[in-house]
Every structure is written in C-alpha cells, then in structure tokens.
N, C-alpha and C positions, 0 to 999 in steps of 0.2 A: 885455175881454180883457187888455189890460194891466194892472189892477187884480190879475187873476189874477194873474199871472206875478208881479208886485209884494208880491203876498201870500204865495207859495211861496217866493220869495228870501229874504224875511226870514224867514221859518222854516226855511228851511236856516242862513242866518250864524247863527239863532240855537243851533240844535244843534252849529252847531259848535265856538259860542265858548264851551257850557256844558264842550263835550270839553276844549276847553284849558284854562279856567280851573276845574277841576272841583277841585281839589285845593283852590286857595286858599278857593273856598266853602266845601267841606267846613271848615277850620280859623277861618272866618271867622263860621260858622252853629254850630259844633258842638265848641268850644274850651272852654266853661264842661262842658257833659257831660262832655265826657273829662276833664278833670282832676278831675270829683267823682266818675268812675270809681276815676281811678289813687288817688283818696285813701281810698277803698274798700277798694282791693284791698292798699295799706300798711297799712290797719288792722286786714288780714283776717290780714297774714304776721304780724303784733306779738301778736297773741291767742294765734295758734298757737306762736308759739314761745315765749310765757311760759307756756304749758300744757303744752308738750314738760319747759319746767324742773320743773315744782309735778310732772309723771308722775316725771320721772328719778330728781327729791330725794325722793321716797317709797318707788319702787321698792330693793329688796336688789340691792346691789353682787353680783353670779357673778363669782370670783375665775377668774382665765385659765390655763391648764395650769400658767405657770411659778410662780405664789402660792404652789402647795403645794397641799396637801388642804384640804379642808372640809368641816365638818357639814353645812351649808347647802346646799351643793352635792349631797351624798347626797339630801337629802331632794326636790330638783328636779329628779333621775334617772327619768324615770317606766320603768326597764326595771333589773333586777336587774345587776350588774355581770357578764364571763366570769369562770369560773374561772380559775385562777391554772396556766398552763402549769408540767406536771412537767417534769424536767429531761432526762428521756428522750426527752420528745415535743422539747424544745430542741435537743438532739444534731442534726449536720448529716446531711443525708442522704448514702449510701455507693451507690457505682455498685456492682451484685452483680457485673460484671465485675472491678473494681478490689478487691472487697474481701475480704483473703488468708481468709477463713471460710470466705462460699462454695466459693471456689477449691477449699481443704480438703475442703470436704461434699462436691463435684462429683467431686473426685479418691478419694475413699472412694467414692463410689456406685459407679462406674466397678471401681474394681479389687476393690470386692464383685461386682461382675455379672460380670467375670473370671475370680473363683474360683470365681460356682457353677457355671459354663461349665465348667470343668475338673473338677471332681466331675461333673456330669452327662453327660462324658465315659466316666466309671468306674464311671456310676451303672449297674445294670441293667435293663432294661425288664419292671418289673411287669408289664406287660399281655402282656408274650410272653416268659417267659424262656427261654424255648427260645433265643433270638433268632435264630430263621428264618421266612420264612415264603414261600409262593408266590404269586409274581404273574401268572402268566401260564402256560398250561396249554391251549396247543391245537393241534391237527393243523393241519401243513406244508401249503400248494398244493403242487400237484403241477407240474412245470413243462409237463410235454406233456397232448395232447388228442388222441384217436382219432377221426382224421376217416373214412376208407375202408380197404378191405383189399384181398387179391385171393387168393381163396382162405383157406385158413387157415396159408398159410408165409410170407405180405406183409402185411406193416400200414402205413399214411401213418399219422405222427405229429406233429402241429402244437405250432412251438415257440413258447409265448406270453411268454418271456423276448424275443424278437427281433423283436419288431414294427417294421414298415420303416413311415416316415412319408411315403415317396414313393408306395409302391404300397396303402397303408392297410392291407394286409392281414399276415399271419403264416406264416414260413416254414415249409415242410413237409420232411420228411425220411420217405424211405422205409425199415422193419428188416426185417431176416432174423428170423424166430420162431426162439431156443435161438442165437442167434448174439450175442456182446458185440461192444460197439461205444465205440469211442474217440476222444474230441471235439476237432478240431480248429478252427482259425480262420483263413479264408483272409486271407493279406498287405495285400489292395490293400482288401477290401473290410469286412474286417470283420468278414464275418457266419460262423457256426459249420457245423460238416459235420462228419459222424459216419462211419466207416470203421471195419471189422474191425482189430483188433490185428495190428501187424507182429511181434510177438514175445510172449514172455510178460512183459517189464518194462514193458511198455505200461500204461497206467493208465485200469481199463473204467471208462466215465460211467456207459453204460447197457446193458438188458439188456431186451428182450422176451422173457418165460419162457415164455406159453403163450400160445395163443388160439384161440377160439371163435366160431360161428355159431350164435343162439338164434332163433327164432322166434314171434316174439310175436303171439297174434290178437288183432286190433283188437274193443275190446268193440262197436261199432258198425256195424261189417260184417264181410264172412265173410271178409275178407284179413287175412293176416299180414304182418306187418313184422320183419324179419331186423335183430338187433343183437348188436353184436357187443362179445365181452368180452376183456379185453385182461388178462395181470396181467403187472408191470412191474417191474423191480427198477431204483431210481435208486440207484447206490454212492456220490452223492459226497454225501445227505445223510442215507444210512444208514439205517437199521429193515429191518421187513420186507417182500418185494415188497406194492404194493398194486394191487387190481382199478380199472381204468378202463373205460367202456363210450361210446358215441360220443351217449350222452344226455345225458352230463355236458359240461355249459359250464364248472365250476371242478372239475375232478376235485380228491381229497384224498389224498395221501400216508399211509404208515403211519408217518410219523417226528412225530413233537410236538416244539414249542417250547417248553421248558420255562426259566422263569425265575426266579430266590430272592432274596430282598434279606434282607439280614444286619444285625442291628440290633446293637450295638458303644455303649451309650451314648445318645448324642443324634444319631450318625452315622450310614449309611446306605451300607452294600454288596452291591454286585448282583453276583450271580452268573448265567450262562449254562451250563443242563445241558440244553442238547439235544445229542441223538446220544450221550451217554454213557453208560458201561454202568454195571453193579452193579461194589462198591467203590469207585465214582472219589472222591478226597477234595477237599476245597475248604475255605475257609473262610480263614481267620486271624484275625490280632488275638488272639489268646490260645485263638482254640474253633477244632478241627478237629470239620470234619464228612465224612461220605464214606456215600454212597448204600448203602441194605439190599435195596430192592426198587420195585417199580414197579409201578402200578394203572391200567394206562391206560383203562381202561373209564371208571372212576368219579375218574380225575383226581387220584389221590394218591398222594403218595410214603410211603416208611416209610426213615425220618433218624437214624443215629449222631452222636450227639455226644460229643465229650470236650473238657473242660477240661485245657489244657496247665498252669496251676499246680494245680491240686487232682488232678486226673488221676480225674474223677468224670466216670463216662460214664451218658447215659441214650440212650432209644430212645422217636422219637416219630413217628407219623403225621401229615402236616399234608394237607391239602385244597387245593385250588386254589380261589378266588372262584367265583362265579356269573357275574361280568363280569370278567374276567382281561383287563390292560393289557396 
C-alpha cells in the first residue's frame, strides 16, 4: 500500500515540475529547430523582395495625375475617356423662383389668361345666341288641402305651411264658399287665421270660389263615395283659381315657377318670371327681353329680344328641360 501511494506522489511532483519548468525545456530541446526556422524564414523575406525589385525595374512607370498626360497612360485605360462637358451643361444651376425669366414667362402667362377672361366676357355664346334660356318650368304647391265640408256653403281647409311640431299635426281653418278672406297672425302665438275683410283696403289671401258634392261608385261594390271639389283662388301667388278635391295629398296650383338664366359671355344671370304677365321686361347687360306669350301646357315661353347697341330685335320660342332645376 504504501509503495502505492509512493508511486502516485512521484507522478504528481512529477507533472508538476514539467508545468513549471516547461518553458526552459522547450528552449533547451528545441533551440537548434527554431533558429533553422527563423533562418528559413530571413531567407524566404530576401527572395521575395529582390523579386519585388527584378517585377518593379521591368514593369512601365503610370505617370500620377500631376506628370501631365501620357501615351502610355491612354493605352492602359481599358474604358474610352467622358466626353468633354459643353459649356452650357457647365453653367450653374438657377432656382426657377429666383430667376428674372421665369418670373417673366409666369407673369406673361398670367395676364394672357387675364385678357382672354375679359374677351370671353364679350365673347357671345355660340351654342345659344339668343342668350336665354329656361331652367325650371313647373306648377306651384298649393298651400291648402281639402279635408271636410258641411254642406256645400263650409269647407275645412288644411294649412300645410304651419305644421306644429307639438301636436304633429296641421292646422285647419274653416271658409265661407263666395266669401274672401284675409290672413292674419295671432301676437303670442304665431300661428295664422283667416277672417273676412274689414274694409275694402284689406289685402284678400284667399278665396273659395265654388264647391261641389260628386259621388263616386266604388268599382268594387255597389256604394258610392261622396268627394268633394273645391276651386280655390290663392291672390298672393297669383294665376288662375285651381280645382282641389280631398283625394289629393299635394294639390297643385295654377301659378308655375318659371326661371331664365341669361348668358352675358362667360357670365351667368338668373332671372325669376313667375306670376308675371305678357310684356314684363327683364334682362340687362346690353339685351332687353320682355315676355310675348305663354304655353303653359307644353312649357314654353315665346321671347323678345333686342340689342340695346345694334337696336336688332328678334323673336324666339325656348322650351323648358325635361328635368327643370
């Protein structure tokens, strides 16, 4: 046993003492190698660098930008030289804000777009010389609606101008048939009421001219249904009285909205002829016009014009659209 342990001791001192003294064996076993290395590798740099010379002294000298030119040099370019910048392409560049040309061209485009603005003021419009034409061409609402009667001397007439937003509904007013009646509006509340005239300087709204009791039989069974026909004169937006019946939810007035827009140019004038009669004139800007006649069926006017410099009058019919704004 102890031979053991005696035999383990010295192979530990001895790994140890190779750890320490490891270095000087190395130089002590291995000093002739290494120096026929290093003399190796001095023999290897002295080759190479007298073959760097025998390359250098053979090779052509490339003369360096500041030499100057060279043949030599050309012929070692393997890419064509650039072109030789013109003097324009050289020129510095000009901010187009800063530079007084533009400025110029901008202000010439400018006050050319100016002047044709002002000729196409005085220009006249090929497509319409007349320059009128009609926008809008259609029957008035009617403001009441025939709810009950009593008899043929009382009508209730429902005003769809004064819809109350408290009681959702629409006020009603009771007329005397052949009697006018003149529209007042009470103080506190707002809402309108109609009364016989105090005088003759009174100013009539409306008028229930006649009324009727018809009796319709139902195609379905053998009863008839009683309706009743109303005609109505409203004065304040003028035409002829028109028929209301208590089957109509939008009754239609006999008055038309009639509207013209006046073309002047590049300009754009509207005129307003409803409730107007034959003769009324209108117009400006150099062209009187004044109404010949009226087509209300088929929606067309028949138009005097005259030019106030030439003093040349013509006569033309215009139509109202299919879809009238």
């Amino acid at each position: 046993m102890k031979k053991l342990f005696f035999f383990i001791s010295g192979i530990w001192i001895s790994f140890l003492f190779f750890l320490i003294f490891r270095d000087q064996l190395n130089d002590f076993f291995g000093g002739e190698e290494l120096t026929k290395v290093e003399q190796d590798s001095s023999d290897n740099v002295q080759e190479t660098q007298s073959r760097q010379k025998i390359f250098d002294s053979s090779s052509p000298k490339i003369p360096l930008a500041a030499d100057g030119p060279s043949d030599s040099l050309e012929e070692m370019v393997p890419f064509e030289p650039l072109p030789e910048i013109s003097d324009s392409a050289k020129a510095p560049l000009v901010d187009p804000v800063e530079s007084p040309q533009v400025v110029s061209s901008t202000e010439q485009s400018m006050k050319e777009t100016k002047e044709s603005n002002l000729a196409a003021k005085d220009r006249p419009n090929l497509s319409n010389p007349f320059g009128l034409m009609i926008t809008k061409f259609e029957r008035l609402p009617s403001r009441f609606r025939l709810v009950s009667w009593e008899g043929t001397k009382l009508v209730e007439l429902e005003d769809l101008e004064g819809y109350n937003e408290v009681s959702k509904s629409y006020p009603r007013h009771w007329l005397e048939v052949g009697v006018p009646y003149v529209e007042w509006m009470h103080p506190s509340t707002k809402e309108s009421f109609f009364k016989p005239p105090r005088n003759d300087d009174s100013k009539i709204r409306i008028q229930a001219i006649s009324f009727e009791v018809r009796n319709q039989v139902l195609s379905y069974s053998n009863m008839a249904k009683p309706i009743g026909y109303l005609i109505l004169k409203d004065f304040k937006i003028g035409g002829a009285p028109y028929e209301i019946t208590n089957e109509m939810q939008a009754p239609l007035t006999s008055a038309y909205a009639i509207h013209c827009q006046q073309h002047v140019g590049a300009n754009k004038f509207f005129h307003d002829l409803s409730g107007k009669k034959r003769g009324h004139r209108f117009g400006g800007w150099g062209v009187e016009y004044n109404i010949h006649s009226f087509n209300f069926p088929e929606r067309k006017l028949v138009i005097n014009r005259k030019d106030m410099k030439t003093k040349q009058r013509m006569r033309k019919e215009i139509s109202a659209p299919f879809t009238s704004i």
